[in-house]
C-alpha positions as CSV (number, residue, x, y, z in Angstrom):
1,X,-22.1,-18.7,-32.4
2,X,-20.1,-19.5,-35.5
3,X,-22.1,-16.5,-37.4
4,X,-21.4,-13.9,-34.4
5,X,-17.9,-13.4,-33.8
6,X,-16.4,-11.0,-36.0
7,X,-13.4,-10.3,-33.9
8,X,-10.8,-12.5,-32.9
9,X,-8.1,-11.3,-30.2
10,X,-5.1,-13.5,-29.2
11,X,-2.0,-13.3,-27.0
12,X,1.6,-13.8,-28.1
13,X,3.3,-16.2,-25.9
14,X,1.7,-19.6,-25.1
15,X,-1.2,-19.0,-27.3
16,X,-0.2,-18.3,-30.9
17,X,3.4,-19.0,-30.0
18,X,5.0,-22.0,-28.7
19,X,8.6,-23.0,-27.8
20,X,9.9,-22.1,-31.3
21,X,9.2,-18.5,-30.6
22,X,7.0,-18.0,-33.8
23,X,3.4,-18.5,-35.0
24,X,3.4,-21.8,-36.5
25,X,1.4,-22.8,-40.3
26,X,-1.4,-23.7,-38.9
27,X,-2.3,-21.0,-37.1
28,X,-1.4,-18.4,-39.6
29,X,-3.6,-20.3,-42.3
30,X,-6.3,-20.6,-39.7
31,X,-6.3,-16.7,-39.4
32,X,-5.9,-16.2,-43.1
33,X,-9.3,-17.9,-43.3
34,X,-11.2,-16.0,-40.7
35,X,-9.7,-12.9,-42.3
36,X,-11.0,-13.9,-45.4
37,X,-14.5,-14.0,-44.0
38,X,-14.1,-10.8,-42.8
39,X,-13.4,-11.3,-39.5
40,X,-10.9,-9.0,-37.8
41,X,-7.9,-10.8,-35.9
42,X,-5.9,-8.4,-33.2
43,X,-3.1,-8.6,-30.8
44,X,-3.1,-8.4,-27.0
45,X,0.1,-9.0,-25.7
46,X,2.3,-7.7,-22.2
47,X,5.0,-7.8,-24.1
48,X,6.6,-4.5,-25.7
49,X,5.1,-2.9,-28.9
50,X,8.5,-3.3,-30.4
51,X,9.0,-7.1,-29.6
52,X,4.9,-7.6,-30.6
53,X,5.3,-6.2,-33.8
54,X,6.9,-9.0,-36.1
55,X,3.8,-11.4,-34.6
56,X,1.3,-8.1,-35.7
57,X,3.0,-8.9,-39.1
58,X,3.0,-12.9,-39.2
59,X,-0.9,-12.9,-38.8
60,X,-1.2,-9.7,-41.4
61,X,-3.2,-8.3,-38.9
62,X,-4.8,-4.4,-39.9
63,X,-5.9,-3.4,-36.5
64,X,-4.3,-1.9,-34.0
65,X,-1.6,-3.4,-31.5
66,X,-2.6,-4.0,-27.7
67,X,0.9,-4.1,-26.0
68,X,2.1,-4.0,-22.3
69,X,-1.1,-5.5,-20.9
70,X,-3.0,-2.8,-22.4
71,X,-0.7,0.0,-21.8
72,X,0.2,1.1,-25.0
73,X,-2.0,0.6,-28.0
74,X,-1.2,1.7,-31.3
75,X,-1.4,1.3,-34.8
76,X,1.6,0.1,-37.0
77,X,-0.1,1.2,-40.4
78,X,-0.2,4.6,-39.2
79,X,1.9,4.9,-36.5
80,X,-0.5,6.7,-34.3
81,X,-0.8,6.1,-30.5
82,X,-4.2,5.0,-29.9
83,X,-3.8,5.4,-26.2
84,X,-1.1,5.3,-23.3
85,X,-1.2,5.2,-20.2
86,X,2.1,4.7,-18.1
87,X,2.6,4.0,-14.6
88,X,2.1,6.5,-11.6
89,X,6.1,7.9,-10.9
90,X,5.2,7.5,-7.3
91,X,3.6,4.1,-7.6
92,X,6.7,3.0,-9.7
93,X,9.7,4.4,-6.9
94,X,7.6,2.3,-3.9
95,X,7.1,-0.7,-6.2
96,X,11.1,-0.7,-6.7
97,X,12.1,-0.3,-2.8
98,X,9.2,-3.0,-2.3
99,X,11.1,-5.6,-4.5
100,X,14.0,-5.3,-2.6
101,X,12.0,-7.4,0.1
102,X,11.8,-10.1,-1.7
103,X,15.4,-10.5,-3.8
104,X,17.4,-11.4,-0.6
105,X,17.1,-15.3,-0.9
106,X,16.4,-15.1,-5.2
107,X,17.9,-13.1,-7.6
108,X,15.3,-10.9,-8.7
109,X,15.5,-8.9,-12.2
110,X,13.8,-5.7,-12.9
111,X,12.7,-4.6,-16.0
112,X,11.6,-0.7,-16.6
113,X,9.8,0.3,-20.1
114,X,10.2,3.5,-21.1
115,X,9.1,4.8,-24.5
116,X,9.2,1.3,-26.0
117,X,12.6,0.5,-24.5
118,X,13.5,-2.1,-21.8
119,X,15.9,-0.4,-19.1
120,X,17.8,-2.4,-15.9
121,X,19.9,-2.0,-13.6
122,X,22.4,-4.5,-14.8
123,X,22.6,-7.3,-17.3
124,X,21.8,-10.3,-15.5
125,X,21.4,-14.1,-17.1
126,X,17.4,-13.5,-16.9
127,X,17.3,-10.2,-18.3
128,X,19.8,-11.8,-21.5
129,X,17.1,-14.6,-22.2
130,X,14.3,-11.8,-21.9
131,X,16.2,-9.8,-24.2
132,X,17.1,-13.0,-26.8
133,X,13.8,-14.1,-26.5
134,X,11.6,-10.7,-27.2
135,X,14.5,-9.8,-29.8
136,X,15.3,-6.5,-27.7
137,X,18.1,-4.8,-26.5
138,X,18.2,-4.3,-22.6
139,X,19.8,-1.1,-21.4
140,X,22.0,-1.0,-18.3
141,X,21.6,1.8,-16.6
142,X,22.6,1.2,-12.7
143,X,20.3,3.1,-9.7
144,X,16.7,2.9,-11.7
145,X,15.1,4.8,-8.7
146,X,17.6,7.5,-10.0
147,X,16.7,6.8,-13.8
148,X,13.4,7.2,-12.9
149,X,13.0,10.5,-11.3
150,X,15.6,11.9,-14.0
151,X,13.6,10.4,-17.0
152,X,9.8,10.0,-15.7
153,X,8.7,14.0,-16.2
154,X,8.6,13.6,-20.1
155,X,8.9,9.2,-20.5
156,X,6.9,7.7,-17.6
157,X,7.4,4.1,-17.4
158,X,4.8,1.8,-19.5
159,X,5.0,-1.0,-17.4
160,X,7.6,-2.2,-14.9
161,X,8.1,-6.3,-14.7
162,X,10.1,-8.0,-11.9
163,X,11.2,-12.0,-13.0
164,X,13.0,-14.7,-11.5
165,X,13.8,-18.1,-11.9
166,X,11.3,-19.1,-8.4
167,X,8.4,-18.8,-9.7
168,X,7.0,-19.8,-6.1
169,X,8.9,-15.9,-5.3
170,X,6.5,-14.0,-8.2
171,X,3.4,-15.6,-6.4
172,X,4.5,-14.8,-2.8
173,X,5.1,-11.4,-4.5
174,X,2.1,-11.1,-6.2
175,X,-0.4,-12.4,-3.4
176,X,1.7,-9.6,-0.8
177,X,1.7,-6.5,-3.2
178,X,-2.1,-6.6,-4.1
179,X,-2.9,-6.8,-0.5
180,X,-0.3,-3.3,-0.3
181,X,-1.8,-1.4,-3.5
182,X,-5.5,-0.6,-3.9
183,X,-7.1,-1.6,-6.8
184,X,-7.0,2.0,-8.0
185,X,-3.4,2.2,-7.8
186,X,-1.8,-0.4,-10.0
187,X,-2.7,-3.2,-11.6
188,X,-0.9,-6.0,-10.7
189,X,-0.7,-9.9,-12.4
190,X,1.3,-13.1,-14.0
191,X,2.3,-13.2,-17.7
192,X,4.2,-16.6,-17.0
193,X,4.6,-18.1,-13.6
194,X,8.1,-16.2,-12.9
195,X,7.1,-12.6,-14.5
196,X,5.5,-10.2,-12.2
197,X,3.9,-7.1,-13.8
198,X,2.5,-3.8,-12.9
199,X,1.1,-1.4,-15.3
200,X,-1.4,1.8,-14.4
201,X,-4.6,0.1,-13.1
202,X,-6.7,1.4,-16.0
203,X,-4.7,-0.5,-18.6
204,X,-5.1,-4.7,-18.7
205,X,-6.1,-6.8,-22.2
206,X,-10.0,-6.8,-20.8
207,X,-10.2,-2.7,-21.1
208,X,-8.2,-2.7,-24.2
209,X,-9.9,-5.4,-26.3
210,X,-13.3,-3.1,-25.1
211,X,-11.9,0.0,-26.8
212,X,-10.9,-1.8,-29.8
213,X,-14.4,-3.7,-30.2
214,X,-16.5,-1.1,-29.3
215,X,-15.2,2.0,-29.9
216,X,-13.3,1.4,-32.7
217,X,-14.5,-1.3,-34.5
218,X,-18.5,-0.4,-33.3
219,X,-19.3,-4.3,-32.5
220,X,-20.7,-5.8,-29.2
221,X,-18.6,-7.8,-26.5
222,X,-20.8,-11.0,-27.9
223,X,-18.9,-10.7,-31.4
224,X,-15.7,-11.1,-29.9
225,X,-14.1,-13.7,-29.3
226,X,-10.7,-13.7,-27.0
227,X,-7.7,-16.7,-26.7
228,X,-5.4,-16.8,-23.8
229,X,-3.2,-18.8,-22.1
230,X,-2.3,-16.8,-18.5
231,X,-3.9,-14.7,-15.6
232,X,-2.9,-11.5,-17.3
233,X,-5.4,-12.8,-20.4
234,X,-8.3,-13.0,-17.8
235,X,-9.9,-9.6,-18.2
236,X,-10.0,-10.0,-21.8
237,X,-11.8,-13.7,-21.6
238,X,-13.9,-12.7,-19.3
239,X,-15.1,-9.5,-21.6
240,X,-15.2,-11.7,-24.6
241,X,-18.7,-13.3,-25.7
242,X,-16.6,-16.7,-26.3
243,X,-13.3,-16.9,-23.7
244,X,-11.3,-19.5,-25.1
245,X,-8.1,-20.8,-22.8
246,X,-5.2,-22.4,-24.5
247,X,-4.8,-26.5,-23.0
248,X,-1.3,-25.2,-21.8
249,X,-3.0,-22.5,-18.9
250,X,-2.8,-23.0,-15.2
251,X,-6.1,-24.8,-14.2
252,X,-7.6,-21.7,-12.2
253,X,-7.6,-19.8,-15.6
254,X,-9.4,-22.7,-17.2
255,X,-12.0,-22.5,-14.9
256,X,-13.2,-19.2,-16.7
257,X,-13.0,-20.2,-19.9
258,X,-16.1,-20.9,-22.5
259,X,-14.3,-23.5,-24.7
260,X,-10.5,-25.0,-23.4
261,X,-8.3,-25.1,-27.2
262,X,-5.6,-27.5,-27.6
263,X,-2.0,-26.6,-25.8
264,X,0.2,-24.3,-28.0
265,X,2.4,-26.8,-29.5
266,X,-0.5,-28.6,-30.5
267,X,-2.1,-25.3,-32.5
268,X,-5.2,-24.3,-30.5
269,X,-6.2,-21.4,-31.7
270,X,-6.4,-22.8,-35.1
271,X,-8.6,-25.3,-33.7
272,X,-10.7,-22.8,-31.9
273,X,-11.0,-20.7,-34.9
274,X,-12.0,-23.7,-36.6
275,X,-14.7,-24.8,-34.3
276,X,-16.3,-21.4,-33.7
277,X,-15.5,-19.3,-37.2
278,X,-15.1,-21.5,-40.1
């Protein structure tokens, strides 16, 4: 196995970033060495392209970046879009009147993304640590039913997230809207335990790491290997030849994975890369 993988994909937060909100030594050095052996080392990430971007850079990574579950790939060397595909306008105005179910007892923040900026409908003390945290400016901009209809024809929204500080609210949420939206529809899952997401039901990290393995890079799902830490990571492990789950992932996760890594703060992905690349 150590000779076969010649493609390493990891995610941003609780994988190859911890608390401190970078990538720490060890796993940059880690990567450095697979790189050095040729081995390619990408990005899949839900967050934005613009908040990824400074993680594409701490890894020196050359391929191109998988942002917004899979939404929105493209290639910082070049610039080019590699592909997008945005959420469904109608799909999007539903999912907004169907949060307002469930922010009656909570308060429930929603998050639009449109052409690689984050949109609300007022700054509230979730959407500020979103914003700190992903180094982004969020955009007040009242009714987002409203903003959407006026803005959708030429920027359709990337993805559209819904948090809040219950995290027992996302998975009441969660388990109710995928019984309301066909597979077909949207794509629904958990980045953390309080961030609902929806994106277009073609785009999660499993499709995306696909394109990038086979169709760009010509290799077979066996000679990739894929590191995650949440339930919006399980496509991509499941695609992967060699799913590795970070110590730090809810047990269901774990139960997919090929090999479980040390928790984030304790640098798993430089141990898996060590164990199954160098």
């Amino acid at each position: 196995m150590k000779q076969s993988i010649q493609l390493i994909v990891v995610d941003i937060d609780g994988t190859i970033s911890g608390d401190a909100n970078q990538v720490n030594e060890p796993v940059k050095q880690a990567i450095k060495a697979a790189q050095a052996k040729g081995v390619k080392v990408g990005i899949a990430t839900g967050r934005m392209y613009r908040s990824a971007l400074r993680f594409h850079e701490a890894i020196a990574s050359d391929l191109p970046l998988i942002s917004y579950q899979g939404a929105l790939i493209k290639d910082p060397q070049t610039q080019n879009v590699v592909g997008h595909w945005p959420v469904d306008l109608t799909h999007a105005l539903t999912l907004i009147d169907d949060f307002a179910e469930f922010a009656t007892t909570d308060r429930l923040s929603v998050h639009l993304y449109v052409n690689d900026k984050l949109y609300v409908k007022e700054i509230t003390p979730q959407s500020a640590a979103y914003a700190e945290r992903s180094k982004v400016e969020a955009i007040p901009v009242g009714d987002l039913r409203e903003f959407l209809i006026a803005n959708s024809a030429e920027n359709p929204p990337t993805k559209i997230l819904a948090l809040s500080d219950s995290a027992d609210l996302i998975t009441e949420m969660l388990a109710k809207l995928k019984n309301r939206y066909a597979s077909g529809e949207l794509y629904l899952t958990k980045s953390v335990a309080t961030f609902f997401e929806a994106t277009n039901p073609i785009a999660n990290k499993g499709t995306a790491v696909k394109h990038l393995a086979e169709n760009i890079l010509g290799l077979d799902r066996t000679q990739v290997m894929a590191i995650g830490d949440n339930f919006n990571d399980l496509e991509m492990i499941e695609y992967a030849g060699l799913g590795v789950v970070m110590g730090n992932a809810p047990d269901d996760l774990k139960e997919k994975a090929d090999w479980i890594a040390p928790s984030v703060e304790m640098d798993g992905v430089a141990a898996a890369i060590v164990k199954f690349v160098l």
